[in-house]
N, C-alpha and C positions, 0 to 999 in steps of 0.2 A: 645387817649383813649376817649369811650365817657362817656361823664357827666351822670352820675349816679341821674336820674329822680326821683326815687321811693319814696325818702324822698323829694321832692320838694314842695313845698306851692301850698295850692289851690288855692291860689290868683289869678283872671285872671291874662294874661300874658301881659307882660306892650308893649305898639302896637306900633311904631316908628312915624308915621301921623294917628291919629285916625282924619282927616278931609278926607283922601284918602282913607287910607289902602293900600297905595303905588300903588292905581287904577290909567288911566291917566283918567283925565276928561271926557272925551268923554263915556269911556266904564262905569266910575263911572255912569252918567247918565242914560244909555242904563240899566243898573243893576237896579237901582232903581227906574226907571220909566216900566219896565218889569212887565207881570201877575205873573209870577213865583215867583220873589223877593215878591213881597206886596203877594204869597201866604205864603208867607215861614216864613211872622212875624206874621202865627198864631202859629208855632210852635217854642215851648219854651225850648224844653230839648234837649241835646245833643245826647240821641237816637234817639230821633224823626228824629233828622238831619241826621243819619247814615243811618235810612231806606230811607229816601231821596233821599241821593248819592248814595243806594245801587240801589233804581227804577228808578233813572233818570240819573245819570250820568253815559254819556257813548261815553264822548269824553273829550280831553282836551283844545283845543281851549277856547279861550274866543268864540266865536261867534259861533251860530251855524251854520250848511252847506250851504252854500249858500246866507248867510245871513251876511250884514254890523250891522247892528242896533239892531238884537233878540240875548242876550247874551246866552251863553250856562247853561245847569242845572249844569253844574259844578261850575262856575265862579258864578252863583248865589247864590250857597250853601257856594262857598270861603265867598263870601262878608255877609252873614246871619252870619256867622261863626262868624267874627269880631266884626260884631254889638250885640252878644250875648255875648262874652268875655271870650273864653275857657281858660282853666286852662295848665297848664305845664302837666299833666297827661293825658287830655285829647286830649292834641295838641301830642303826644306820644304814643294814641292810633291812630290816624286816620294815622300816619308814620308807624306806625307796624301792621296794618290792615292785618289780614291772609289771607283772601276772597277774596278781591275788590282791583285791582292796583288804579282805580282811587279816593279811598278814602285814600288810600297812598300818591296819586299825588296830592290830596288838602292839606294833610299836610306837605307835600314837598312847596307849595305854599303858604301856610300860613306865612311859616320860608321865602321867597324870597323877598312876596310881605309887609307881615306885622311886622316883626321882625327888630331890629336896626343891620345894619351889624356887629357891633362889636361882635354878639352874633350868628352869624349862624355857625362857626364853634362847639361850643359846641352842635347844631342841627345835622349838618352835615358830622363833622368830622368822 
C-alpha cells in the first residue's frame, strides 16, 4: 500500500548525502560547473522548475548526446531540485506529473539518487 502523502509535512525532505545527492563526483562536477546549472540558480520556485523540465528535458541520460562532460537538462534540473529542498508534496507531484514522463522520471530520481534506502519503498512501493 502506498504511503498516504497528502497530510505529510512541508518540510523539505531530509536528503541522505546533501555533500553528493548520491551524484558520483565526476558528473557532480560537470553539473555544477555547466551554463545550464549556474542558469538554473536564478530560478527560485518550484514552477519555475516544472516549465524548465517541461522546455528542456528531453532525455534521460545524465549526459547529453554525444557528449562525456555537457550534463543533460534533466540531470541538471535533478541536482537544482536538491539544492532548493522540495517538500514530500512536491517530490509527489513531479512522480504524478500528467503531461511530461520525464518530469516523472526526475522524480523517480530524486527518490534513487537523493533519498535514504530505507525509505524508497514507501516512494516506490
Amino acid at each position: 500500500k502506498r504511503f498516504d502523502f497528502s497530510n505529510a509535512p512541508r518540510g523539505a525532505l531530509e536528503i541522505a548525502n546533501t555533500k553528493t545527492y548520491g551524484f558520483s563526483p565526476l558528473l557532480q562536477t560537470h553539473v555544477v560547473e555547466s551554463a545550464h546549472f549556474k542558469a538554473l540558480l536564478s530560478l527560485e520556485s518550484f514552477e519555475q522548475m516544472i516549465e524548465e523540465m517541461n522546455q528542456f528535458a528531453d532525455n534521460i541520460e545524465p549526459y547529453m548526446p554525444n557528449s562525456n562532460t555537457t550534463p543533460s537538462a534533466l540531470f541538471c534540473c535533478l541536482y537544482r531540485l536538491f539544492t532548493m529542498g522540495i517538500d514530500s508534496r512536491q517530490l509527489r507531484r513531479l512522480m504524478d506529473h500528467p503531461d511530461n514522463a520525464y518530469i516523472r522520471c526526475v522524480g523517480f530520481l530524486f527518490v534513487r539518487f537523493g533519498l535514504a534506502p530505507d525509505s524508497l519503498w514507501n516512494w516506490l512501493g
